[in-house]
N, C-alpha and C positions, 0 to 999 in steps of 0.2 A: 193625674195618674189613673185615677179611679174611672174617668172617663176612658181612658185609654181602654182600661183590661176589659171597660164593657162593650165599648167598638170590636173588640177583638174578636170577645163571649159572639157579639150579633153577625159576626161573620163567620162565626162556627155552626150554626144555628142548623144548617142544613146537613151537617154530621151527627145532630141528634136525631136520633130513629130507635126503633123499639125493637128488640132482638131478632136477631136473623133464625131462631130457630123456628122449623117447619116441617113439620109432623105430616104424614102421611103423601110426601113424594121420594120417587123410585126413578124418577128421571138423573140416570145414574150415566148415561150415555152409552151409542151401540158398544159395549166392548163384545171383539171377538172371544171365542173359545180359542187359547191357548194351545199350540201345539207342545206334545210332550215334550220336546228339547227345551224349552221353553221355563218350564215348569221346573222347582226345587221345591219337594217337600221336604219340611225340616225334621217331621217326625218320621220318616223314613232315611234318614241317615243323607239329604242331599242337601251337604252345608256349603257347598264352593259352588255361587252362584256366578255365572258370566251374565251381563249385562249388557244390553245395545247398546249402541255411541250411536245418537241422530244427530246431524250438523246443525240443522236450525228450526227445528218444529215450531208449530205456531203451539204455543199452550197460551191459556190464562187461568191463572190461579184463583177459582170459584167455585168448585166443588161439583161440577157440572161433570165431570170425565165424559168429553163429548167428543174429546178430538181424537183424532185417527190416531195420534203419536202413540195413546195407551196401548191400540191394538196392537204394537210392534216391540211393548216392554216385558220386558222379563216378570216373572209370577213367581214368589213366592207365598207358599202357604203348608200346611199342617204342620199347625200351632199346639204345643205341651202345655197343661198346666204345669206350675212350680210351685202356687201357693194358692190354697192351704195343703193340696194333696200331689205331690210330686209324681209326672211323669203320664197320665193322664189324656186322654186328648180334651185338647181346649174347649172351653163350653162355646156353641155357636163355629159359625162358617168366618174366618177371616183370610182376604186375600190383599197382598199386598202386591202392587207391580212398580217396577224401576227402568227407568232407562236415563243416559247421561249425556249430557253437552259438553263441548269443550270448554265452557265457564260455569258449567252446573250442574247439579244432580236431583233428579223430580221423584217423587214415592205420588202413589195414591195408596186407597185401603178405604177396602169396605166391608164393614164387619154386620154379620147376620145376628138381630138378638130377636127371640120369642115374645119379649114384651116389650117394641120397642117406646111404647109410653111410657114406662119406668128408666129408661136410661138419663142419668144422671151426668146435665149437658147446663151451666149456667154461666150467665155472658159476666166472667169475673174478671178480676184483675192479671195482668201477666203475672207470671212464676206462681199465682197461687192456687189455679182451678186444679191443677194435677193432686191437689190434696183432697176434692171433694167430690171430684167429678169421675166419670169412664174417660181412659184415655189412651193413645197411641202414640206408643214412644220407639224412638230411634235412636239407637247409639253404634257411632263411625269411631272405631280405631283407626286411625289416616294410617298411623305408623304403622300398625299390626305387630305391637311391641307387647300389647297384653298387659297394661298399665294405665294409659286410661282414653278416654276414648269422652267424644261429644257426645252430648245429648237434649235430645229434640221432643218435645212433649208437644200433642197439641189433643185439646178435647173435644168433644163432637162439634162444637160450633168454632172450629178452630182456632180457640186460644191457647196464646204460646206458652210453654216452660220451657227454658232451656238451662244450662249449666255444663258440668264435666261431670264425669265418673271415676273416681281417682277409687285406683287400687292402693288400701293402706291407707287413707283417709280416716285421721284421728279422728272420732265423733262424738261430741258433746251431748247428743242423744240418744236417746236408745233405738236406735234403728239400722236395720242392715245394710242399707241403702248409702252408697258409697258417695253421692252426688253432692259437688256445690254448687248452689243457684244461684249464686250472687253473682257472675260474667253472664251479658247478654248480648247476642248473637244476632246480625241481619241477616233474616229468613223471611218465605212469603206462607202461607199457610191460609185453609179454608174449610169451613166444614159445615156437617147437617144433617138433621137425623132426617130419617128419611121412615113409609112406612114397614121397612123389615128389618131396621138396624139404623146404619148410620154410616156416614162418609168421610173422606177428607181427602187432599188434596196440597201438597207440599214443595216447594222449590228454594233447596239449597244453594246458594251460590259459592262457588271454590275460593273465591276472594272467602269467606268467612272464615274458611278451613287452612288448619297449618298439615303439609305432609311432603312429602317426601318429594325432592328435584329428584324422578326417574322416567326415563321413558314409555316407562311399565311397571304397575308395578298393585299390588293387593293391599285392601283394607279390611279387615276385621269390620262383622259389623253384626246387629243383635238387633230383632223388633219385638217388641211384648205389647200388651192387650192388655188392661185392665177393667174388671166388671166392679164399679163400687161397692154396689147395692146388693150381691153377693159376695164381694172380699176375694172373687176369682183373680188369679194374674197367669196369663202364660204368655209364651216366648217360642219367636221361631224354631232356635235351636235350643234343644232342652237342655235346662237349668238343674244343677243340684246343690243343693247345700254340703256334700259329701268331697266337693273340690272347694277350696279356697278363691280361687282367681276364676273371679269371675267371669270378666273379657277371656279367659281361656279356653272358654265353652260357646265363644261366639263361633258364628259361622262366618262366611268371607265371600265378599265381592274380588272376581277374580281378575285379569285380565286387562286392568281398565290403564287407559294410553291414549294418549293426544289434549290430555290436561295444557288447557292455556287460559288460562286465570288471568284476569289483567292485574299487574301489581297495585298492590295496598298502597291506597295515598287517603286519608281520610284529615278534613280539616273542623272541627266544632268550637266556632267561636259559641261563646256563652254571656250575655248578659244577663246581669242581675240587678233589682234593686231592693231596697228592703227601708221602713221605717219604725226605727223602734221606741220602744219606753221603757225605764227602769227606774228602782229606788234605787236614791245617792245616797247615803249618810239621814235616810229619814224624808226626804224629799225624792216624790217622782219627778221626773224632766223625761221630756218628750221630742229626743232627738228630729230633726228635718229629714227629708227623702234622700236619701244616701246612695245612688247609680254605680256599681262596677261591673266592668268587664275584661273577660278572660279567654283563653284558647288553648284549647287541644288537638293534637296530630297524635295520627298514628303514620309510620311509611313501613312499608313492607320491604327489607335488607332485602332478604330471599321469602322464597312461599313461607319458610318455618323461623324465621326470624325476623322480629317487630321493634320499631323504635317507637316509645311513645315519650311525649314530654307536653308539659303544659307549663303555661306562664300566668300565675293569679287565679290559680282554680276555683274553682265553681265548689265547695263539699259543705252545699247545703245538706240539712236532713231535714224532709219532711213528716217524718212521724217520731214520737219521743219513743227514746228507754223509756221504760213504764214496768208498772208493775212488778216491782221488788221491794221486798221488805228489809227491811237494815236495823230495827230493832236489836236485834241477838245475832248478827254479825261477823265472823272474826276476818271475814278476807274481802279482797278487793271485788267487786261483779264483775262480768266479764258481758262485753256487748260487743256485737257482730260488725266487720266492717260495714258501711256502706256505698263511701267514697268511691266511686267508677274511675280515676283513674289508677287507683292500689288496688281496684278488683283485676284488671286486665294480668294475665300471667302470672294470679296470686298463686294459683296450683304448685310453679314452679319454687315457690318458696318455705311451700309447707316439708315442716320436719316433725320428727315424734314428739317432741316438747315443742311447745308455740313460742319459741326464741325471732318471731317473727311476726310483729302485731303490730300494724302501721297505723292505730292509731292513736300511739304515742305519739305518731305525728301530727300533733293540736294544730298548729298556725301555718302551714308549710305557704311559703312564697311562691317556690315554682318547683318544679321536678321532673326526673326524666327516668326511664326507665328500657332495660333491652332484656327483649325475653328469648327464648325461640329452643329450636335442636341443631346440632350439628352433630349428624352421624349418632354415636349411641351416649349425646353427653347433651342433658336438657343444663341450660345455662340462663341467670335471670342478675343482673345490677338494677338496682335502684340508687337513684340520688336526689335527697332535698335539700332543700335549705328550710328549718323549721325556725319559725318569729317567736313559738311561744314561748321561749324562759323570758322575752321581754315581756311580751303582750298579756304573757296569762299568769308568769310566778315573778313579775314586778323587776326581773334582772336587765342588764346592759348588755347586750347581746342576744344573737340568733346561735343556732344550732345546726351543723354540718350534719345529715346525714348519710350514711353508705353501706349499702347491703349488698353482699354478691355470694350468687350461689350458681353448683355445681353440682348436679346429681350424672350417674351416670347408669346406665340399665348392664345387666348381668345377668348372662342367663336367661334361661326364660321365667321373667316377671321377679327376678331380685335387681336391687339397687344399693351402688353406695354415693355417698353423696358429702359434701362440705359444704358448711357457711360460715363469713367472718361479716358481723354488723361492728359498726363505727357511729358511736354520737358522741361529737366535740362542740362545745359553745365557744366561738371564737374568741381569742385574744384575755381565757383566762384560765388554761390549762386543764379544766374541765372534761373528763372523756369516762366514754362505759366503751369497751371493746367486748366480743363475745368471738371466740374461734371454736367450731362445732363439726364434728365430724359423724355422719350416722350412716346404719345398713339397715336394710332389711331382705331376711333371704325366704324363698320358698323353696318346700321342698316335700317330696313326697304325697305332691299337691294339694294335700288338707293343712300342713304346719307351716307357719310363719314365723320367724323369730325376726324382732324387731330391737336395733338398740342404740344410742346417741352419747358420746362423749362430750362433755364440751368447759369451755373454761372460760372466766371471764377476767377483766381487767377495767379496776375502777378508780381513777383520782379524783377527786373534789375538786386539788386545784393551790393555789397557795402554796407551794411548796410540801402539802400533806401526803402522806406515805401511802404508798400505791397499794390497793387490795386486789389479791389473788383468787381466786376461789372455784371450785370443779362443781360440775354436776353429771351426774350418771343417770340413766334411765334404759331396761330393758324389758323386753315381754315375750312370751311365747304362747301362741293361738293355737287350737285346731276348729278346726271346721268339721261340722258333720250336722244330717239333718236330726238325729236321733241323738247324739251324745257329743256334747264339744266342752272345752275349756279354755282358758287362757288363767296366765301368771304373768305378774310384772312385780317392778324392783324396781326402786326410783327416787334418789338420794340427791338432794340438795345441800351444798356447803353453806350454813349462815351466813357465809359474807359474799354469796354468792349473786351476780346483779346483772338486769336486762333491762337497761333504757330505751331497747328496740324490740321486745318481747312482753308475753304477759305468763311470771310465776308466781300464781298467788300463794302459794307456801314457800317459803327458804328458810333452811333452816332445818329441815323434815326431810326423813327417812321413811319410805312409804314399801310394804309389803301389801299385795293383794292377788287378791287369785278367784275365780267364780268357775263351777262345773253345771253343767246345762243337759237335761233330762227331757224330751220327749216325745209322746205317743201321739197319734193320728186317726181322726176316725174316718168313716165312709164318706164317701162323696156323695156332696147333698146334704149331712147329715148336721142335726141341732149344733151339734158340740164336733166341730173341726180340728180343734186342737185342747191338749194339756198338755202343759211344760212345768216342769219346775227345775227352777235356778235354786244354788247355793253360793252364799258369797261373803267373803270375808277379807278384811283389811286389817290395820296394825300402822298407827301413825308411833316415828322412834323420835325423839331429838336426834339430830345428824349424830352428837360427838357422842352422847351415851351409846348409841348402837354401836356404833365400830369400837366401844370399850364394854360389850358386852352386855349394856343396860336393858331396860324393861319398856315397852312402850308405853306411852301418855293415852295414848287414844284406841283405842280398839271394837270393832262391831262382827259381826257375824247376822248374816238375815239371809230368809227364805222367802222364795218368791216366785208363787204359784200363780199360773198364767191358766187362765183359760180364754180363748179363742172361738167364738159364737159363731154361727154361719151369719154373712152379710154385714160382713167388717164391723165385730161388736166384739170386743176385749177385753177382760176386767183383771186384773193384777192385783193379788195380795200381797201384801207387806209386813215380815213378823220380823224382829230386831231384837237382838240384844246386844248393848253395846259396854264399854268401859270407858273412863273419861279422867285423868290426874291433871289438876290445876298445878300450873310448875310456878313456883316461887318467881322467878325474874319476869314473869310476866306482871307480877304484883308488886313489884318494889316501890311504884309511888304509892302504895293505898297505904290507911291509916286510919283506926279505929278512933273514934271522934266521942270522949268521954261525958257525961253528964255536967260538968265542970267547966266544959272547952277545950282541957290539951288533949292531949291524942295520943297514941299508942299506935307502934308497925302490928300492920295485920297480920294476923295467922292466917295462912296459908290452911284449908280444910284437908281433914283425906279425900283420896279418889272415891271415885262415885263409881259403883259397879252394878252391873245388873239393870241397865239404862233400859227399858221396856219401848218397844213401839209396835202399833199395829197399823196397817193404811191399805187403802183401796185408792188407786188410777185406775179407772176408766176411759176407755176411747167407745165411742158409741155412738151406731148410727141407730136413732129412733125412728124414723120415720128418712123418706127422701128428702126433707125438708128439715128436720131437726137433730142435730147431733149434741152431744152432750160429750163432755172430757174434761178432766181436773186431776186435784190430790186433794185426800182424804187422809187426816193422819191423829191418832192421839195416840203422845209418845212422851217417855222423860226424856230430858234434854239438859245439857250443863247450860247456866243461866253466866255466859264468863263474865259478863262484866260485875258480877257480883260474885261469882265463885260459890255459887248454888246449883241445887238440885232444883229440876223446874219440870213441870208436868204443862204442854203445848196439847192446844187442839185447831188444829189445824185443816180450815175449808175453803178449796179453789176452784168452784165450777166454773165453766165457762159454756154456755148456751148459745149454739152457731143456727142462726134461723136464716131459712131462704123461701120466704111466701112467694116469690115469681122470681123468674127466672136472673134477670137486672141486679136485683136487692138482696141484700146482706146485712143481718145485724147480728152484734156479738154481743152478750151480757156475760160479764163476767166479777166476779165479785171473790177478793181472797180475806180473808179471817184470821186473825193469829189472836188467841189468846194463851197467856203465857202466866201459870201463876206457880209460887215457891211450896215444892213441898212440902217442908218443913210446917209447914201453919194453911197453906191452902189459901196462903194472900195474893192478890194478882198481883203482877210483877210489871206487864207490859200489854197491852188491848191495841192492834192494829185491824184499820177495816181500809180494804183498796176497790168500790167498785168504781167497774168501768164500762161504757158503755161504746160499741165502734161501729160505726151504721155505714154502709156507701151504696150508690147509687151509681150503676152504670148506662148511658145514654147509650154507648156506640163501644168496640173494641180498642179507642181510640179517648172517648172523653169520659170522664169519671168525675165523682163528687162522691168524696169519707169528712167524716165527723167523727171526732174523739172526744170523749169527756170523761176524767177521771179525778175521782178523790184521793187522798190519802191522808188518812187520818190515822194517828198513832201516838198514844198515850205510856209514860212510863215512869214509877213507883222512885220514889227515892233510895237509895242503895242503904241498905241495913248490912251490919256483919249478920253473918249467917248461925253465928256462936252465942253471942252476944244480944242481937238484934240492936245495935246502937248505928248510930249514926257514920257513914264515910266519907273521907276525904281521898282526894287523888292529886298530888302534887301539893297539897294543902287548900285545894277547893272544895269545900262542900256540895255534894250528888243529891240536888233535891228533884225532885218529882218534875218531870217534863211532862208537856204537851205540845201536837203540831200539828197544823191541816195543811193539806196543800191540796190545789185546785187546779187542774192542768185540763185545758180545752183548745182543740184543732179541724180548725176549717179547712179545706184542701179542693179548689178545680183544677185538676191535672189533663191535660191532652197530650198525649204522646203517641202519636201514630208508629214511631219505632222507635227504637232505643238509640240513643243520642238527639232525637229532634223532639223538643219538649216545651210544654208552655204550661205555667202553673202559677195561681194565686195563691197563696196561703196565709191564712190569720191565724196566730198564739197568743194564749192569755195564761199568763201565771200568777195565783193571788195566795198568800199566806196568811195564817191568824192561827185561830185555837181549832181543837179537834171540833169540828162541828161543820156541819154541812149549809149551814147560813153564811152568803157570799157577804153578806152584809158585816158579818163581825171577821171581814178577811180585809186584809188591805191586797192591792193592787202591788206587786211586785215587779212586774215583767209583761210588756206584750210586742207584737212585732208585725208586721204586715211585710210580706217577700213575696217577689212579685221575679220568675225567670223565665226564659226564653232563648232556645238552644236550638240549632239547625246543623244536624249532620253533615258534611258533605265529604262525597264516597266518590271518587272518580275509579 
């Protein structure tokens, strides 16, 4: 086999080349001067641009703009800033021109910068240069529903990001930016700095795009410009944070008619193979070369509705979860899909609460899925059959599962929408059903109010008594550039369950609410922005709240932001929290006397006046080095011992790019955790990690991972007493753990579905200590695929 993948590598050979970027040409091709019909400027109020139809232009996508077809496309240009300084005219000259095909739609864009040797342009990986690089983005409303719309990134040397822009998009981070990046899209793209700016060069094809069966008809559509290295962003049609909906302030391609797309038929068979190693009971054994193969379709029903199904999928991951500390813990983590056939139409299934997280789907066999719109009602089924309660929690049977959803658009840019998931393990009465109903309206075009109803239904099985259980969830937002807020409300029933979701709290009554403050300085100027947030929460027990009680958990924190010229951010962090250990949390513990019987523990009072201070930074230092982390020393409840704990808390992560190819990340997080009461350590965790790749071509790539984790922790004393604990009648003496996770990865993917990648893992356990030598060998694997889109 090894012979194989290096025949393969030597037939790639002549794809490895050294970045296409090339400073000082202007060979930008004759474009004519624009007649004014021609022309839409955005910052003059001319947002409904009409567009040529040429029947068969010769282009090629090279970044050359040579061919006549340019000189016969429509022009849009005067570009707003948005950010940092609203309204603005855009820093530099950008012109973008459009014209369209009956199977496609072309952009170029040539943006003027003053020092084009500073523009920040590196031959990265897809979806991730738009985080570090200048880039030029496109986002197509198909529908012009003002809900969500594609989008198309590409950076100077034309590397792609693409994803959606979903209006109402729950965000795990803290960022405006409405976009999931996980669906990847066949586009052609090209680009180049050139000496007074920089180019590109893009072709859409309509098969990618779902819209509207009309004979005519208009798309919403937005271009923005982003300068890294000063933190500038603007946009054709100006932007405000003082409206809500975003897509609402797009401008519009108007007129456009004679769409004929050839129908969607895409076939991607996928072979794999993989050879692994693991410890049995004590003993490694070293599985033989293990070959499968699988296949995927997509067929296009109509332009806006897709079947996809697959038989034996492919849902390798090549790179780990990493970097989480689980020491001091109380909930489940949460990790991002990756899986490419649960990414296609995942948009359609997102609701306010994540009642919808595929992957609980561990083992799945095969599955199928129909996404698409019909008129004003986006509609999405999923179906699997999942292996794992045999393969991964040891049971006699597989698992049915069944998601369908229904949203429907109202208004301009409100929706209501239903979900009912289904997981049954056949042939032993086993089921979680989940029936969910949610809106969210606009109005007024700054407020949103968002809210979900939903209920669930849970048997074991065996003849055991069925559980019932609701959960609620609502919020209300404004928007504004200068003062906004939001409140939510959001109540979980204890016996409330998603086999097909991820809620890591149930059980919990949650009040929350944050008011957002601020001011803006001059253009150009050191200090762009100060903001300061206000924010405060209140965790209830479900039954105590609705019977008037007091809540368990509580914080209030301020959070002063300042905003540096050329994307440099620093966030301070002041807290003061509350925290009450609730007795039924501690029912197995048991004070473990000098003698040997034991005694029920006592339950401590609450901890009040929980202190914390932290610095996040996002920081660009140089072109070349950025800097970003959490910084934190805070009190914090120690639960598994029901103490007061004083954490310090350090996670830089160091992004260096010494040429343009090359990427290395150091990153290393810190937790130590010791009891205040006495000032003893309680708990010492150290994660670094190191993540290097090397890019050959747009096309073949080589990353390396290697990370530690080491994490040491104290034997559980009462916190009254200081005597020894039991929990079920086990005695909690003092842990230790290393783990050793390292990843080799040659990827070639010329586009998204046709892919060829070797991959090596190695997982080794022992003691906290960074000597491979005192770790045993746990886990290693060698995965070897090979995928060919096929797109007729």
């Amino acid at each position: 086999m090894l012979n194989s993948v290096a025949a393969f590598c030597f037939v790639l050979l002549p794809a490895i080349q050294s970045t296409d970027m090339e400073t000082g040409r202007t060979d930008t091709g004759p474009l004519s001067a624009p007649t004014d019909s021609a022309v839409f400027n955005g910052r003059n109020g001319q947002l409904a641009a009409t567009i040529p139809r040429l029947e068969s232009p010769d282009i090629t996508i090279d970044s050359r703009l040579d061919e006549d077809a340019w000189n016969h496309a429509a022009v849009l240009t005067g570009f707003t800033q948005y950010e940092p300084v609203e309204g603005i005219p855009g820093e530099g000259s950008t012109e973008v021109r459009i014209f369209y095909t009956p199977d496609a739609i072309y952009f170029s864009m040539r943006a003027i910068d003053s020092e084009p040797h500073l523009i920040l342009a590196h031959m990265g990986e897809r979806d991730r240069s738009v985080f570090t690089d200048d880039y030029f983005r496109i986002m197509l409303d198909t529908f012009d529903d003002h809900r969500q719309a594609y989008v198309f990134y590409v950076n100077p040397l034309g590397i792609q990001t693409d994803g959606l822009w979903i209006e109402g998009m729950q965000q795990r981070l803290a960022t405006s930016v409405l976009i999931d990046y996980n669906p990847d899209f066949l586009w052609e793209s090209d680009g180049r700095v050139t000496a007074d700016g920089w180019v590109a060069e893009m072709k859409i094809p309509f098969t990618t795009l779902r819209f509207r069966q009309a004979p005519k008809q208009d798309w919403g559509i937005q271009l923005a410009r982003g300068i890294r290295r000063k933190g500038f962003k603007q946009s054709w049609a100006p932007l405000t944070r003082n409206i809500s909906n975003i897509l609402a302030q797009s401008g519009k391609l108007v007129g456009l008619q004679g769409l004929r797309p050839r129908r969607l038929f895409e076939v991607n068979p996928v072979a794999t193979g993989k050879r692994v190693g693991q410890d049995v009971d004590g003993v490694y054994q070293q599985e033989t070369f293990q070959p499968d193969f699988g296949v995927n379709t997509r067929i296009g029903l109509t332009q806006n509705l897709v079947l996809d199904a697959t038989v034996n999928p492919d849902f390798s991951q090549v790179e780990t979860d990493a970097n989480q500390i689980t020491v001091n813990e109380r909930f489940a983590l949460f990790f991002p899909e990756k899986r490419p056939f649960f990414l296609e139409g995942t948009e359609i299934f997102r609701t306010p609460s994540e009642l919808v997280y595929t992957r609980q789907i561990a083992d799945p066999i095969g599955g199928a899925k129909l996404t698409g719109k019909i008129g004003a009602f986006n509609v999405g089924f999923l179906g699997a059959v999942d292996e794992s309660p045999r393969t991964i929690h040891g049971g006699d049977n597989s698992a049915v599962v069944n998601l369908l959803r229904v949203r429907r658009d109202v208004g301009g840019g409100s929706t209501i929408g239903a979900l009912y998931t289904d997981r049954s393990v056949l042939r032993t009465g086993q089921f979680n059903r989940v029936v969910a109903g949610d809106a969210r309206f606009l109005f007024l075009s700054r407020y949103v109010f968002t809210a979900q109803v939903a209920n669930s239904w849970t048997s074991a099985g065996s003849g055991e008594l069925l559980r019932r259980a609701p959960m609620v969830t609502a919020a209300l937002q404004r928007s504004g550039r200068s003062f906004s807020f939001e409140a939510k409300f959001n109540d979980v029933h204890g016996d409330f369950r998603t086999q097909t979701g991820f809620i890591p709290r149930v059980g919990d009554t949650q009040l929350s609410g944050q008011v957002s403050v601020a001011r803006f300085g001059q253009p150009g100027a050191p200090l762009q922005q100060v903001s300061l947030a206000v924010r405060g929460s209140a965790f209830y027990d479900h039954d105590e709240f609705w019977q008037g009680g007091n809540p368990f958990e509580a914080e209030v924190e301020l959070r002063p932001i300042l905003t540096l010229y050329g994307e440099r951010i620093l966030s301070f962090i002041v807290r003061d929290g509350y925290f009450r250990f609730r007795p039924e949390d501690y029912a197995l513990y048991e004070t473990v006397m000098d003698g040997g019987e034991t005694q029920p523990f006592v339950v401590p009072n609450e901890l009040t006046h929980m202190l914390a201070v932290g610095l996040t930074p996002r920081f660009r230092v140089t072109n070349s080095v950025r800097l970003d982390g959490r910084f934190f020393y805070r009190e914090v409840p120690i639960y598994v011992e029901a103490a007061r704990g004083l954490e310090v808390l350090a996670a830089p992560t160091i992004t260096i790019r010494p040429i343009s190819a090359v990427e290395l990340s150091l990153g290393y997080t810190y937790s130590h955790l010791r009891r205040q009461r006495d000032h003893s350590v309680f708990s010492t965790a150290h994660i670094p990690r190191v993540r290097t790749q090397y890019k050959f071509s747009r096309s073949l790539v080589f990353r390396a991972v290697v990370q530690y984790s080491l994490e040491e922790s104290d034997a559980l004393r009462d916190p009254a007493s200081e005597l020894p604990m039991a929990i079920g009648g086990v005695l909690q003496g003092a842990t230790e753990s290393g783990r050793f996770e390292s990843q080799l990865l040659l990827k070639y993917e010329p586009s998204p579905g046709t892919v060829f990648f070797v991959g090596y893992n190695r997982l080794m356990r022992g003691l906290a200590n960074v000597r491979l030598s005192q770790m045993d060998l746990v886990g290693e694997g060698l995965f070897v695929k090979a995928s060919y889109l096929f797109r007729r």
